[in-house]
C-alpha positions as CSV (number, residue, x, y, z in Angstrom):
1,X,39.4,-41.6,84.0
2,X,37.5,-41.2,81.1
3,X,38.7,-38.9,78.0
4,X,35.7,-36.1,79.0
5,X,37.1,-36.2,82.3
6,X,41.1,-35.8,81.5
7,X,40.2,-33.4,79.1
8,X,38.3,-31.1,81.4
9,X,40.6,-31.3,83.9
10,X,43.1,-30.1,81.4
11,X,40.9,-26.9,80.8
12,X,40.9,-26.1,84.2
13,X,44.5,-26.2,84.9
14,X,44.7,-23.8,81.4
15,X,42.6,-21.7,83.1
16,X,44.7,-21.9,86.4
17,X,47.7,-21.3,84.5
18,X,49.3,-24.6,86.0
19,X,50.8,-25.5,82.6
20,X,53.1,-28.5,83.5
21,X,49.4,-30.1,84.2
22,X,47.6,-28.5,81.5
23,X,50.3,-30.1,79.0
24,X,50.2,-33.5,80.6
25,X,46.2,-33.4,80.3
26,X,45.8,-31.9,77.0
27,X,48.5,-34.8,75.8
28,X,47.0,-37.8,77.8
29,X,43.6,-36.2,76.0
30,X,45.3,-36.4,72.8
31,X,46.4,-39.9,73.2
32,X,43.2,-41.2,74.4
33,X,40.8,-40.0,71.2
34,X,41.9,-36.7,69.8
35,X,41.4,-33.8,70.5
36,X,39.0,-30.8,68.9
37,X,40.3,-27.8,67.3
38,X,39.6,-25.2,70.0
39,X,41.4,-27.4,72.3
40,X,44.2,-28.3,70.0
41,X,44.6,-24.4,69.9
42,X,44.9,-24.5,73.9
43,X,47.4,-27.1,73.9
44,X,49.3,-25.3,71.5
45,X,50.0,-22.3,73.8
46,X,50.6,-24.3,76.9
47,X,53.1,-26.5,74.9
48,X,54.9,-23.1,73.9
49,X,54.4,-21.8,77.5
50,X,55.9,-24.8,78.8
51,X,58.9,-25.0,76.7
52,X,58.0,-27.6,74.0
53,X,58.0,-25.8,70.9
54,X,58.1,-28.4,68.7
55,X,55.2,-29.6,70.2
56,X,53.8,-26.0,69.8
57,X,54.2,-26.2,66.0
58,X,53.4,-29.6,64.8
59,X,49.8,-28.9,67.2
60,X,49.1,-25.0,65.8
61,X,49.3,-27.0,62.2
62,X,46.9,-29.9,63.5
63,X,44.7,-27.2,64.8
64,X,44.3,-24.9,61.2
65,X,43.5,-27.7,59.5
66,X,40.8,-28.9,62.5
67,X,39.0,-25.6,61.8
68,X,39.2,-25.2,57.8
69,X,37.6,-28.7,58.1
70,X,35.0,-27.3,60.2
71,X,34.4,-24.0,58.2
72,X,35.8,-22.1,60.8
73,X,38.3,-20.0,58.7
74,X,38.8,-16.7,61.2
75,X,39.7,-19.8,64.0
76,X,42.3,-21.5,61.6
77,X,43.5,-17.7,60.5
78,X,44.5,-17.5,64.5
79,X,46.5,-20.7,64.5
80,X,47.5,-20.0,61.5
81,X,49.1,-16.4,62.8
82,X,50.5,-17.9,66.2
83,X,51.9,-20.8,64.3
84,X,53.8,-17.6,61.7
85,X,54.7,-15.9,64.8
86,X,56.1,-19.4,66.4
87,X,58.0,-20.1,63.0
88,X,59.5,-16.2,63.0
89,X,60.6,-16.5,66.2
90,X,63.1,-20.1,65.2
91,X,64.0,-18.0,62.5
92,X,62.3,-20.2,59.8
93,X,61.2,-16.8,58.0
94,X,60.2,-18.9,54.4
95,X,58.0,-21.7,56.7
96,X,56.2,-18.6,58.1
97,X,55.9,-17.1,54.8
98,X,54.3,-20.0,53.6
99,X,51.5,-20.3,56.5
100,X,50.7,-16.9,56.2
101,X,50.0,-17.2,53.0
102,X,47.6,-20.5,53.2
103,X,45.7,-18.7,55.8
104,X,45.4,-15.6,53.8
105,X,43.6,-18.1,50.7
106,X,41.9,-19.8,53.1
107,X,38.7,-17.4,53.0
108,X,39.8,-15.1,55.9
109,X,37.3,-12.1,55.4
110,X,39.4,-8.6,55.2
111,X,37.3,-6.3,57.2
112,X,37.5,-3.8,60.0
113,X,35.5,-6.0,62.6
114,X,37.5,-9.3,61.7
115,X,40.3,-9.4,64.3
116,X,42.2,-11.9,62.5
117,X,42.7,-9.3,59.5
118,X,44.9,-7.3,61.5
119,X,46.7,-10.4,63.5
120,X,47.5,-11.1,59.6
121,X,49.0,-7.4,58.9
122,X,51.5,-8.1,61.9
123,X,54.4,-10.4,60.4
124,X,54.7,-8.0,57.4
125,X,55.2,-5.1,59.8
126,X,57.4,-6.7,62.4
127,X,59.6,-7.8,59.5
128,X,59.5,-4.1,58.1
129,X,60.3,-3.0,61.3
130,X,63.2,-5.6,61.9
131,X,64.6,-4.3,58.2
132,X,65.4,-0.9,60.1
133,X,62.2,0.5,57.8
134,X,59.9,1.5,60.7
135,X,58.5,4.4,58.2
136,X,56.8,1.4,56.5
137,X,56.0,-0.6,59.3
138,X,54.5,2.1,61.6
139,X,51.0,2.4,59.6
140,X,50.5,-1.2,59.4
141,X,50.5,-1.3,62.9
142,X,47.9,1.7,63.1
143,X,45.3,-0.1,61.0
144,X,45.7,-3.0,62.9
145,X,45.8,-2.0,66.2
146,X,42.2,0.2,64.8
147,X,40.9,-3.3,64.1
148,X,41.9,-4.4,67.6
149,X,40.2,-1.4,69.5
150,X,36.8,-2.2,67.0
151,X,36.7,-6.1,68.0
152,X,37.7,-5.6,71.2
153,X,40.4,-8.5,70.8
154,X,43.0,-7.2,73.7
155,X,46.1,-9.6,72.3
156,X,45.4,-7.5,69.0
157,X,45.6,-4.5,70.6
158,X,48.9,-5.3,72.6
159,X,51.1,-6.7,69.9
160,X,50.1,-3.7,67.4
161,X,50.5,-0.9,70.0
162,X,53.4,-2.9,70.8
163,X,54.8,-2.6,67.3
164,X,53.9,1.3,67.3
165,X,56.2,1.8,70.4
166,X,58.6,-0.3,68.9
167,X,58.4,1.9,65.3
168,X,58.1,5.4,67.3
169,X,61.4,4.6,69.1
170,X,62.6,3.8,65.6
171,X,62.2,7.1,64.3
172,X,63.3,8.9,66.8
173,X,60.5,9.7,69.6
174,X,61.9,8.1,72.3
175,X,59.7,9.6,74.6
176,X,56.6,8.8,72.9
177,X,57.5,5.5,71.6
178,X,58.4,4.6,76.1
179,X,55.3,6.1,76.6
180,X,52.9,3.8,74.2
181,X,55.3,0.5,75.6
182,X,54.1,1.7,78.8
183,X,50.6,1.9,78.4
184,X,50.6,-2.0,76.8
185,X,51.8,-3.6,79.6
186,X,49.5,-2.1,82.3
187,X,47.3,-4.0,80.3
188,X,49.4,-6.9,80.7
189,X,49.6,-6.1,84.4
190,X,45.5,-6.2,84.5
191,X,45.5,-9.4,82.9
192,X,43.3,-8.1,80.0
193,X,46.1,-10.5,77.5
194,X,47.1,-14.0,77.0
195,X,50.1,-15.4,78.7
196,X,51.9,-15.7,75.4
197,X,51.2,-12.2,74.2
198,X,52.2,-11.0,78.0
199,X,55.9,-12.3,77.6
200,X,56.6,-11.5,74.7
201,X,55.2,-8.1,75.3
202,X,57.3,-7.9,78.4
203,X,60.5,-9.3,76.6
204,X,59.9,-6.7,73.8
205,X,59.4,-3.7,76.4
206,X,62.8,-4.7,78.2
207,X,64.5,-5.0,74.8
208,X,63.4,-1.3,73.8
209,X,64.3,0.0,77.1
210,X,67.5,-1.5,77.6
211,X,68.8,-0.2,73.4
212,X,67.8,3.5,74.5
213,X,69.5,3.3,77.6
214,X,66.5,3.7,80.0
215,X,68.0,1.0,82.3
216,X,66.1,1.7,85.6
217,X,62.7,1.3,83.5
218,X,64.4,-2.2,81.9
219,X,65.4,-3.1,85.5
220,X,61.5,-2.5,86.9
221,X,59.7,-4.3,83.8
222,X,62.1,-7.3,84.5
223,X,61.6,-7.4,87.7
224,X,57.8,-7.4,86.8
225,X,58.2,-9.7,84.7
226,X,60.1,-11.9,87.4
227,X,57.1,-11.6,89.7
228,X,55.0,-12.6,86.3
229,X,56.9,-15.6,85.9
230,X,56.3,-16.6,89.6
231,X,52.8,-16.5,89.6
232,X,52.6,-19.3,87.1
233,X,53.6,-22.8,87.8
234,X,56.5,-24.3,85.0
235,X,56.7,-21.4,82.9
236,X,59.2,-20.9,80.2
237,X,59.2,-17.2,79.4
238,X,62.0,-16.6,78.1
239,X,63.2,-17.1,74.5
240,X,67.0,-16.7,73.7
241,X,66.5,-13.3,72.6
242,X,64.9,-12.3,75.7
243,X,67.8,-14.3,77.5
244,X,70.4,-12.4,76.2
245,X,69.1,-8.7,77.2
246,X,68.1,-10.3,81.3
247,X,71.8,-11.4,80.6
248,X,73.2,-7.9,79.8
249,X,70.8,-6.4,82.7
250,X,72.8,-8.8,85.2
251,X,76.0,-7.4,84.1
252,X,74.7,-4.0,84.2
253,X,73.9,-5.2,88.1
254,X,77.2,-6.7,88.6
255,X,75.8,-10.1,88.7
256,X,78.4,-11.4,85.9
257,X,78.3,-15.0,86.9
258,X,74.8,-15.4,86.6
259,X,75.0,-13.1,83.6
260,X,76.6,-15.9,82.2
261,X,75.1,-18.4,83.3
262,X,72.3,-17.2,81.5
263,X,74.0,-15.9,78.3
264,X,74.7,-19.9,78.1
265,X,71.6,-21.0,78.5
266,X,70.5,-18.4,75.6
267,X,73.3,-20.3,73.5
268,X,71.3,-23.4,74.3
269,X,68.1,-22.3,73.5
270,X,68.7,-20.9,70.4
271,X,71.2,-23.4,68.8
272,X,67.5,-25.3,68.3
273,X,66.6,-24.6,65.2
274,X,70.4,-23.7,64.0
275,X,71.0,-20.3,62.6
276,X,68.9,-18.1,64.5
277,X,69.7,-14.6,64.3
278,X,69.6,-14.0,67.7
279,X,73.0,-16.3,68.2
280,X,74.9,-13.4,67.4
281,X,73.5,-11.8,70.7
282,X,74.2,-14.0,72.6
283,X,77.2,-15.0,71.6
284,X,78.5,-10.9,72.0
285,X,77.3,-10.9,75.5
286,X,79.5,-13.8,76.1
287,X,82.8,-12.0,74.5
288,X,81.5,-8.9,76.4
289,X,81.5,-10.9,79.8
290,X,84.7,-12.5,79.0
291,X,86.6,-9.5,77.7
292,X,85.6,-7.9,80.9
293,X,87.0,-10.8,83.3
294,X,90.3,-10.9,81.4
295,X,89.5,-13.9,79.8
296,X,90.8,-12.5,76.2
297,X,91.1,-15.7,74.3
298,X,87.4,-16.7,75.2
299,X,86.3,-13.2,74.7
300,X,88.3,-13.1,70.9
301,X,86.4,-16.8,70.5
302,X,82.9,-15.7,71.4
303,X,83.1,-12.2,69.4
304,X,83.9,-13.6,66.1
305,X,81.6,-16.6,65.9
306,X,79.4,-13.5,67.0
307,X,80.4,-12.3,63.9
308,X,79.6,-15.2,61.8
309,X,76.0,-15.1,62.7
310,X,76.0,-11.3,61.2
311,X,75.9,-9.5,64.8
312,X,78.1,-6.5,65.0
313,X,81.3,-7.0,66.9
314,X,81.9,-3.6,67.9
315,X,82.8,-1.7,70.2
316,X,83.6,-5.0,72.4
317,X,86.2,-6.4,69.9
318,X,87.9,-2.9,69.3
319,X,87.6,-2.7,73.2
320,X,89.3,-6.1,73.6
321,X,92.2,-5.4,71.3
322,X,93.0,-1.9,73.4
323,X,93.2,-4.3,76.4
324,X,96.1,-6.4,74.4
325,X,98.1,-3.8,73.2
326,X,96.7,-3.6,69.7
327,X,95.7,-0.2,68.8
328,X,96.1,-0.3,65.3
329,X,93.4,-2.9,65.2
330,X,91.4,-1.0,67.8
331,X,91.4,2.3,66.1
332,X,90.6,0.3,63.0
333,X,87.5,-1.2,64.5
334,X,85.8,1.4,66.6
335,X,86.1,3.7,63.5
336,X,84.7,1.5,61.1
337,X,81.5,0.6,63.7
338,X,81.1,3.9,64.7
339,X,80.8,4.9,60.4
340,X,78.0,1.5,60.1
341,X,76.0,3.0,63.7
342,X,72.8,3.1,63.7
343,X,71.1,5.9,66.0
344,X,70.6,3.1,69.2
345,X,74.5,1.9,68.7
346,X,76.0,5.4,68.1
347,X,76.4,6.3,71.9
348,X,78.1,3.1,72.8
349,X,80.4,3.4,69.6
350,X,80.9,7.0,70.6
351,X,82.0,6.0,74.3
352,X,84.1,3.5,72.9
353,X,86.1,5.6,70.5
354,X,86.5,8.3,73.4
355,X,88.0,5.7,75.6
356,X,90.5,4.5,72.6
357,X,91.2,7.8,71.2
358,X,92.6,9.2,74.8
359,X,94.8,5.3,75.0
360,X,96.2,6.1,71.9
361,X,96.6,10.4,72.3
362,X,94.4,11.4,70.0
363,X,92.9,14.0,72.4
364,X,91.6,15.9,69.3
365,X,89.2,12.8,68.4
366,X,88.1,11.9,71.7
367,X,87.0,15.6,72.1
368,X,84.9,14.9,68.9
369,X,83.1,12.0,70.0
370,X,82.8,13.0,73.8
371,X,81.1,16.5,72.1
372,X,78.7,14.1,70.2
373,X,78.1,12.5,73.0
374,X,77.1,15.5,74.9
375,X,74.6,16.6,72.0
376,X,73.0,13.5,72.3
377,X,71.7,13.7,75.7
378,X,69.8,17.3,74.8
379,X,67.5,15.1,72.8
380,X,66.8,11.9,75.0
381,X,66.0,12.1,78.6
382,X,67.8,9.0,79.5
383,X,69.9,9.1,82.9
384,X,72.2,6.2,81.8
385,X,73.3,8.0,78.7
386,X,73.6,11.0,80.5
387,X,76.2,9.0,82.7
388,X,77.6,7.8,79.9
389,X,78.5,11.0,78.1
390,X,79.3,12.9,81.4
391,X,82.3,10.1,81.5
392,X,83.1,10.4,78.5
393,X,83.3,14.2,79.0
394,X,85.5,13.8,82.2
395,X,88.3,11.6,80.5
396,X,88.7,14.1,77.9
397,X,88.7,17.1,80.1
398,X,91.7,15.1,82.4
399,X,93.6,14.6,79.4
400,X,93.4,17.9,78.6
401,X,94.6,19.4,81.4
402,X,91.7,20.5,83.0
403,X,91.3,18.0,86.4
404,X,88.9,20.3,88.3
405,X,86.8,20.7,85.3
406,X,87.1,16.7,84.7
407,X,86.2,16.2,88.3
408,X,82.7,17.9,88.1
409,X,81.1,15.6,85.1
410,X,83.1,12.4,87.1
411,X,81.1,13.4,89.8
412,X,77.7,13.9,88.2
413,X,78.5,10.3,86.2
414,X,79.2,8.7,89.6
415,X,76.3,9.4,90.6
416,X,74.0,8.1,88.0
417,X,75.8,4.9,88.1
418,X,75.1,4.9,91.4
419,X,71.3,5.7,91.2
420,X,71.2,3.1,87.9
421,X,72.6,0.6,90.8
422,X,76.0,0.1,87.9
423,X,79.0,-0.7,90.2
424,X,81.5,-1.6,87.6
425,X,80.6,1.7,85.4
426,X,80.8,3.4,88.8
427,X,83.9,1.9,89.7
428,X,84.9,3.0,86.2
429,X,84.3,6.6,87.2
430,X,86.2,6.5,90.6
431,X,89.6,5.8,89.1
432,X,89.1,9.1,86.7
433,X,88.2,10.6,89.7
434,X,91.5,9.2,91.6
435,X,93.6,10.7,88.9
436,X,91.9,14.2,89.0
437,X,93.0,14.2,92.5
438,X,96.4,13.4,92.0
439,X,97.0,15.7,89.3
440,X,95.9,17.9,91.8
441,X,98.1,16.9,94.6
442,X,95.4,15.5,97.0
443,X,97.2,12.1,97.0
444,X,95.0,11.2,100.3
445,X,91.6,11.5,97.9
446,X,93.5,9.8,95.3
447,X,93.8,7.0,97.0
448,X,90.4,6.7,98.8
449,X,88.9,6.8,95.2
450,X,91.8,4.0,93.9
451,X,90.7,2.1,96.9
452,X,87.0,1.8,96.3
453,X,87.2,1.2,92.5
454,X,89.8,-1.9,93.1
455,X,87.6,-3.2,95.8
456,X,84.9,-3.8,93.1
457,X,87.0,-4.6,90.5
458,X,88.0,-7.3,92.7
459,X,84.6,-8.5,93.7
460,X,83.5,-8.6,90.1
461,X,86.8,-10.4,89.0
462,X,87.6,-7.5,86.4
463,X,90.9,-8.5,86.3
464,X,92.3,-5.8,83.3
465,X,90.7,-2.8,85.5
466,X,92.7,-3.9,88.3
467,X,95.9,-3.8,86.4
468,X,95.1,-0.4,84.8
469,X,94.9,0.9,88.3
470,X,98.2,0.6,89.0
471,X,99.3,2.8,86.3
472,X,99.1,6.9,85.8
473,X,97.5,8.8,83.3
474,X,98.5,9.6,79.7
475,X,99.1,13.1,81.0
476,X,101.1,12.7,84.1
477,X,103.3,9.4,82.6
478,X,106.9,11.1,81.6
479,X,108.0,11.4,78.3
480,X,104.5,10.8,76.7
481,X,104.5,6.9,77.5
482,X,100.9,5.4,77.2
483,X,99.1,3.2,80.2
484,X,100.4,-0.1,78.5
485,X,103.9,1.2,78.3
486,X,104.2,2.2,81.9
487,X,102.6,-1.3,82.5
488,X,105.3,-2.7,80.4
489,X,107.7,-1.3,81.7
490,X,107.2,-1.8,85.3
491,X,107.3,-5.1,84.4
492,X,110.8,-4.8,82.9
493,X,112.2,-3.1,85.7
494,X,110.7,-6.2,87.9
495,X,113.1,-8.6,85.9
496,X,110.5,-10.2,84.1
497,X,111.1,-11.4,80.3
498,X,109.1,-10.6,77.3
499,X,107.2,-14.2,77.4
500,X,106.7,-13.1,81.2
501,X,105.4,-9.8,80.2
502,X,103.4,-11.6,77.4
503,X,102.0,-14.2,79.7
504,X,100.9,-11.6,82.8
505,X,99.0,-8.9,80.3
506,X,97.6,-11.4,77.8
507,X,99.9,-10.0,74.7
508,X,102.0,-11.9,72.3
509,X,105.5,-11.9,72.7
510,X,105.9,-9.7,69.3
511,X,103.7,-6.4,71.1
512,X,105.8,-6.9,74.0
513,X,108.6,-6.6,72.1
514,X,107.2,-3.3,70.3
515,X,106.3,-1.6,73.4
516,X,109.7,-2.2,74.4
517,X,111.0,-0.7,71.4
518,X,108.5,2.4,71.9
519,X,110.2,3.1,75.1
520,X,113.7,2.5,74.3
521,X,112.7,5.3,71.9
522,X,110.8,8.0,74.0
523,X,112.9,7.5,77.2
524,X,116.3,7.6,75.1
525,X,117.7,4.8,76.5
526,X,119.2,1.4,75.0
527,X,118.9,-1.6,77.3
528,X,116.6,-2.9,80.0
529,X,118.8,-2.1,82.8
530,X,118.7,1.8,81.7
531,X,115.0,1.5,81.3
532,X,114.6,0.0,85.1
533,X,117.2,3.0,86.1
534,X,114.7,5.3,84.7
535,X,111.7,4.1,86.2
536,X,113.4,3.8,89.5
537,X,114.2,7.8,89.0
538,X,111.0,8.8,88.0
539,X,109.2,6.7,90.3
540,X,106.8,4.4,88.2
541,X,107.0,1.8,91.1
């Protein structure tokens, strides 16, 4: 076949959205003669559509300089933009600097009916926004997505309305900010936008929704997206970013194995180009599924070369540390993540604090953080969080002595969950509920609850939450021992050493040995055998 005829066929399968052939046709094109600068531009997007961003780059360079060449400055300000948004997107912020600035002295005219004006506004803005100053960022976006609406240009339109959603949430209108998301992707869904804009407008949407706890709106633009993806033949949609959060909506599913599956194959996506931001994601959602599973050392592992890349470690590492015992460290952590919090991160810190303040007694602070909690969900209309501070509100309320009280927000949580299709966070729910009913003497309930929590505990292969079930509350254990020191000892009355104990609770042998000092000291007592006679009296086995 001749070059004319390779290279049309090339076209059609763009048009078709077939990329695997597009991308072979545009490249045996290439090979044969060249190719011009409007289709250099086309294999550029079906290279990044296909996976081969490399490719992408060196051909949106090829393609700016095809056009300035030609005098065609507003086509090679386009490449130039994609190429800037390519380059942001690796994390090569200075390289994208650099292009943005050639295209901008390249003759591109600044007015309202140029379209590629306001593609050009964009990287400032996202980067403004990125930088936590959406104030700054928010106008930007307005003027450009004006310029979009004047030229008609529909990808213009999406990204800047896109970023106004984005900036909106930002400062604080939720609502409004879901609302704008919203209306860009039914444009999406009509097809009025390019493939490229589409996913990353799709990715972006998930993002926003998932970080303000609309997870049922998350769930129904992934699946969306899923049916998106489908449509086209040898699509690569997904970045590492976007990865990560389809990652954390598995484990909100209960899908941990494929969560992290797919948390790994983020890792591999964005170790090329090293140092992306977005590393520190992924790598937290790994920790996150690990410390889950029981799989401590992994999760201690993944957290901190989390923290290397600059992600925030908390509240999973302060989580991870209650699990072993060490609530020095734990205190120490949520406290100083929950003072750095931004608005998105405060609920999660503020769940996590509740959850380590009532392990450690501090019934006073966990009442302070559950109450903020509370306060929060009178400004955002977001059934997850809702579930999340109704939880909250029911731990405290147990460990203050009120089980019937405790038992009405459990119930309400548990059913969110349950709506939100969450069965760990459910399961989560049911052994609060378990305890309610013992402390009220409906030992039959109590175990019906216990029973369907460590039924998915077990499915899900949450090994720590199936421990923890087999040991009381802070309230109802005798002589104020916490969870870990009934757990502890238990095991001492079994026969089992301190390296046993160690070994079966993922601890060191030196907070084995403390926890059996603290209860040496609160049950009176002065050797292991005493200690077994206890919990033999007080039945604690």
């Amino acid at each position: 076949m001749g070059r004319s005829t390779v290279l049309n066929h090339a076209r059609a399968a763009f048009c078709a959205r077939d990329w695997p052939r597009a991308f072979d046709g545009f490249r045996n094109a290439d090979t044969l003669a060249g190719l011009p600068a409007d289709d250099l531009d086309l294999f550029a997007r079906t290279a990044y559509l296909t996976g081969h961003d490399d490719d992408s780059v060196a051909l949106y360079e090829r393609a700016f300089t095809a056009h300035l060449e030609a005098g065609e400055t507003e086509s090679a300000g386009r490449s130039a933009f994609w190429l800037c948004f390519l380059l942001m997107g690796r994390g090569e912020v200075a390289r994208a600097g650099g292009w943005l600035e050639r295209a901008r002295q390249s003759g591109i005219p600044e007015r309202p009916d140029c379209a590629i004006s306001g593609f050009l506004m964009l990287p400032a803005a996202v980067q403004n926004m990125h930088a936590n100053r959406p104030a700054e960022a928010l106008p930007v976006f307005t003027v450009a997505q004006q310029i979009g609406r004047t030229c008609r240009d529909a990808d213009l339109l999406a990204l800047s309305s896109l970023g106004i959603g984005q900036c909106r949430v930002l400062l604080g209108d939720v609502a409004g900010g879901l609302r704008t998301l919203d209306e860009v992707l039914v444009a999406v869904g009509l097809g009025e936008v390019s493939p490229v804009v589409s996913g990353l407008v799709y990715c972006a949407v998930i993002e926003t929704c998932y970080s303000t706890y609309h997870f049922q709106r998350a769930r129904e633009w992934t699946h969306a997206l899923g049916r998106w993806c489908d449509d086209q033949s040898g699509l690569v949609p997904f970045r590492g970013q976007c990865l990560v959060h389809r990652a954390q909506m598995m484990q909100l599913d209960g899908e941990w194995s494929q969560a992290m599956d797919v948390a790994l194959l983020a890792l591999q996506r964005l170790s090329d180009p090293p140092g992306q931001p977005a590393m520190g994601m992924a790598l937290y959602e790994q920790g996150e599924l690990h410390r889950l599973r029981g799989e401590f050392t992994e999760a201690d592992a993944a957290y901190r070369s989390a923290g290397m890349y600059g992600q925030e470690v908390q509240p999973g590492l302060a989580l991870l540390r209650l699990r072993q015992g060490d609530t020095t460290a734990a205190v120490a952590g949520i406290l100083r993540g929950l003072g750095e919090s931004s608005n998105l991160d405060r609920p999660r810190m503020l769940a996590a604090h509740t959850e380590i303040a009532l392990a450690t007694g501090d019934v006073a602070a966990a009442r302070r953080s559950a109450d903020e909690l509370d306060a929060l969900t009178r400004t955002q209309d977001a059934p997850a969080l809702a579930a999340i501070a109704d939880h909250a509100q029911g731990a405290v309320l147990l460990a203050e002595g009120d089980p019937n009280g405790a038992l009405d927000r459990l119930r309400r949580s548990g059913r969110r969950w349950r709506e939100l299709g969450a069965p760990y966070e459910r399961a989560r729910v049911r052994v609060l509920q378990g305890r309610c009913c013992a402390a009220l003497g409906d030992d039959d309930a109590a175990r019906l609850e216990f029973d369907s929590a460590a039924s998915v505990f077990h499915d899900l292969h949450a090994l720590p939450d199936l421990r923890e079930l087999r040991v009381p509350t802070v309230a109802n254990a005798p002589n104020g021992l916490t969870p870990r020191e009934v757990q502890v000892l238990r095991a001492v009355a079994t026969g089992k050493t301190n390296r046993a104990i160690a070994d079966e609770f993922v601890l060191s042998e030196k907070t084995v040995a403390r926890h059996v000092s603290n209860i040496f000291v609160k049950l009176d007592v002065s050797s292991r055998s005493a200690a077994t006679a206890y919990a033999y009296e007080h039945r604690l086995l």
